[in-house]
C-alpha positions as a Markdown table, in Angstrom:
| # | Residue | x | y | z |
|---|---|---|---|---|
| 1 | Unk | 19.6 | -21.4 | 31.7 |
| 2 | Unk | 22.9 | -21.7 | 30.2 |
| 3 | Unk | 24.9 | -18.7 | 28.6 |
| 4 | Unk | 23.3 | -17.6 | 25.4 |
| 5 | Unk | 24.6 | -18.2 | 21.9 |
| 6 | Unk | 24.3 | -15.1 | 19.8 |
| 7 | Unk | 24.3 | -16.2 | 16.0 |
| 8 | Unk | 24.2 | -12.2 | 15.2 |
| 9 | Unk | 22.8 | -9.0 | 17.0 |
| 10 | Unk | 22.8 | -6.7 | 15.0 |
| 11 | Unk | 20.3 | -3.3 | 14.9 |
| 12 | Unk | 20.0 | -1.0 | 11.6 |
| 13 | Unk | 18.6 | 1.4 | 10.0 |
| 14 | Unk | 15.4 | 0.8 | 8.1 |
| 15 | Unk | 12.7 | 2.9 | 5.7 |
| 16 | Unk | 9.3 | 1.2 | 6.8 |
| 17 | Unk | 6.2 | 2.2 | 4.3 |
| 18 | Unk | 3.0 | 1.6 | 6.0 |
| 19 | Unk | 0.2 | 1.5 | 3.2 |
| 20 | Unk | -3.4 | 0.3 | 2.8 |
| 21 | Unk | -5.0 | -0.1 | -0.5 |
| 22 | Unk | -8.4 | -1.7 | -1.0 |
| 23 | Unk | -8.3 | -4.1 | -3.6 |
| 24 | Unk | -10.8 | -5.8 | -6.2 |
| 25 | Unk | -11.3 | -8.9 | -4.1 |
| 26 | Unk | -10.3 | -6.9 | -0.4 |
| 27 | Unk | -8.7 | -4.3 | 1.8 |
| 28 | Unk | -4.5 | -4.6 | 2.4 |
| 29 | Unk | -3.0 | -3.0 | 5.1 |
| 30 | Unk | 0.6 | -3.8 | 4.7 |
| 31 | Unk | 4.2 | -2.6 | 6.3 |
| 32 | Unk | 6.9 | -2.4 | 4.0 |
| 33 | Unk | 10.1 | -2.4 | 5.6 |
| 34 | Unk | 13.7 | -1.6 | 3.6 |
| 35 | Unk | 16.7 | -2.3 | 5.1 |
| 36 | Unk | 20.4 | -3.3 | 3.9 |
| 37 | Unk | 19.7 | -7.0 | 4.6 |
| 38 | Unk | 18.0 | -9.7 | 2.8 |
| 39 | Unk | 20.0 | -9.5 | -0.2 |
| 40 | Unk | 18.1 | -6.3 | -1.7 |
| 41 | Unk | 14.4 | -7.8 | -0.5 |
| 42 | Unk | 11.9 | -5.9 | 1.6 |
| 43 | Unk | 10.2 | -7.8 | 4.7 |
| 44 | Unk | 6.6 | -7.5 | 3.6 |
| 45 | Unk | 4.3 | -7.4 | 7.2 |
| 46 | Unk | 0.7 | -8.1 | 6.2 |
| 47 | Unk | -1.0 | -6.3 | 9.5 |
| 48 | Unk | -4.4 | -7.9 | 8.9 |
| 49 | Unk | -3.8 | -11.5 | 8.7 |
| 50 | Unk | -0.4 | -11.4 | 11.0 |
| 51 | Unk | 1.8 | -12.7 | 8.6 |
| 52 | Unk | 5.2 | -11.6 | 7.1 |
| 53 | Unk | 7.7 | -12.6 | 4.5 |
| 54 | Unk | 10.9 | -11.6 | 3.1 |
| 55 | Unk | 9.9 | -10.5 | -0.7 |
| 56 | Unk | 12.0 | -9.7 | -4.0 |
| 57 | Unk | 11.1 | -9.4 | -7.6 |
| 58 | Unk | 12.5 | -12.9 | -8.2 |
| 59 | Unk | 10.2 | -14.0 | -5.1 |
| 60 | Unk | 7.2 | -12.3 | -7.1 |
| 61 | Unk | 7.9 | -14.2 | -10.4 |
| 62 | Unk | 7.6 | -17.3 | -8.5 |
| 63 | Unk | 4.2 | -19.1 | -9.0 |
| 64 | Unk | 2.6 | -19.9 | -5.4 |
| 65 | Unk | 4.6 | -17.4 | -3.4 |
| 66 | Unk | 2.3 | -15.1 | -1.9 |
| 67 | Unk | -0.2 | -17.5 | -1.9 |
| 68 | Unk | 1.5 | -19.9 | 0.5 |
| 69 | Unk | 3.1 | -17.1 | 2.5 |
| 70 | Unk | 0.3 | -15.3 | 3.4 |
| 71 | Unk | -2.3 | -18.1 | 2.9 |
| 72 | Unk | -4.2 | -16.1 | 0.1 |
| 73 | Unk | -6.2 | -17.2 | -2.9 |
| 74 | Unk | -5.1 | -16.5 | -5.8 |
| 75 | Unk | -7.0 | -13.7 | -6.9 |
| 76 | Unk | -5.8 | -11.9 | -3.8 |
| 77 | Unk | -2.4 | -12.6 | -4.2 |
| 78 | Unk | -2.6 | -11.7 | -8.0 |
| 79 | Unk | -4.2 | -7.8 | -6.9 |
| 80 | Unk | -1.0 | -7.6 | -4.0 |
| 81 | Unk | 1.6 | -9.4 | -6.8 |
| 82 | Unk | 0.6 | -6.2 | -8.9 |
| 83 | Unk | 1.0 | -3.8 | -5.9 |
| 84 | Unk | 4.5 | -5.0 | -4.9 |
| 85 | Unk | 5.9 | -5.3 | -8.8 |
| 86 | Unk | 5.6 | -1.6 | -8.3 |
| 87 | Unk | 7.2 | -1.0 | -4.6 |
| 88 | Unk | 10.3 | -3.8 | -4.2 |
């Protein structure tokens, strides 16, 4: 293997929220993570389904989102839309 190209390496600090709410439609167990990067955005981990996304209010606002990030339907997107309004 040839010598590596870095295009950063960089370690910070971060607040990570770990939370689990149960839903009208189902159970989320989520890790929130905060962190000087992203513009302002949390990294949203979604534990159960093993996926993650990088998520602002702007991000929320945006028809679809969640939806295709997490592969959700839309009535579980809509109950985590209305968790997250309140948390990033």
């Amino acid at each position: 293997m040839g010598e590596r190209f870095f295009l950063y390496d960089d370690t910070v600090e971060t607040k990570t929220r770990f939370i689990s709410f149960m839903g009208d439609e189902e159970r989320h167990d989520l890790a929130i993570m905060y962190s000087d990067r992203y513009y302002g955005k949390a990294v949203v981990l979604d534990i159960q389904r093993n996926k993650f996304a990088i998520v602002g209010a702007d991000d929320l606002n945006e028809e679809g989102y969640l939806e295709y990030a997490f592969g959700l339907s839309e009535k579980v997107a809509a109950e985590l839309t209305e968790f997250l309004y309140e948390v990033v």
